[in-house]
N, C-alpha and C positions, 0 to 999 in steps of 0.2 A: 782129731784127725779123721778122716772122712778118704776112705778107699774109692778108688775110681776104678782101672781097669788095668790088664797085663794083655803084650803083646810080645812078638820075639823080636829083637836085634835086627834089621835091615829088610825086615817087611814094612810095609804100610802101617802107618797109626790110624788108631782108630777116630772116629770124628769126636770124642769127647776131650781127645787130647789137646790141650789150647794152641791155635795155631803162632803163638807167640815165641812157644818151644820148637816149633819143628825146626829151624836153622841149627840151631843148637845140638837137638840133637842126629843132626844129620853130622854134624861134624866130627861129636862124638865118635859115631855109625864109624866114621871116615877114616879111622886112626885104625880098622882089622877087628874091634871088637864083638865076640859073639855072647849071646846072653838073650834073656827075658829084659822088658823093660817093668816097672809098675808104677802107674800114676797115680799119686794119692795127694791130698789137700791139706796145708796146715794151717790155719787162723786166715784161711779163706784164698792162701795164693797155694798154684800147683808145684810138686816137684814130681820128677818122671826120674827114679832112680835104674839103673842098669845095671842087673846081680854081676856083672862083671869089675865092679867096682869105682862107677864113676854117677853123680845126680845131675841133675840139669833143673834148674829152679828159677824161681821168681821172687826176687826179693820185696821190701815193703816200698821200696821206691819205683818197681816198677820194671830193673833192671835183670836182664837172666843171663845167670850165670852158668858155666857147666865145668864142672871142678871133681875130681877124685874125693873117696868118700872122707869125710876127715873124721879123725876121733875125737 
């Protein structure tokens, strides 16, 4: 895993963030959420998790997702 950056909840991302997420998680944003975001890297694709309990990801197909955290 490979740390990227944190930013808060309904400010701007910063440019490392892949522009593939920002719909995503703008939608997130959308539903009242407040929180930190952190984007960090697994086996080479990003997820941008939101301490308020939701990730937004990139699967190995290519596909992103943005889903509550699951256990």
């Amino acid at each position: 895993m490979q740390l990227g950056t944190r930013w808060a909840a309904g400010s701007d991302a910063p440019a490392s963030v892949p522009a593939v997420l920002l719909p995503a998680i703008a939608e997130v944003e959308s539903r009242g959420l407040e929180g930190h975001w952190t984007l960090t890297w697994l086996e080479g694709r990003p997820i941008a998790e939101l301490d308020a309990g939701w990730e937004v990801l990139q699967d190995a197909t290519g596909e992103v997702i943005a889903r509550p955290f699951q256990d």
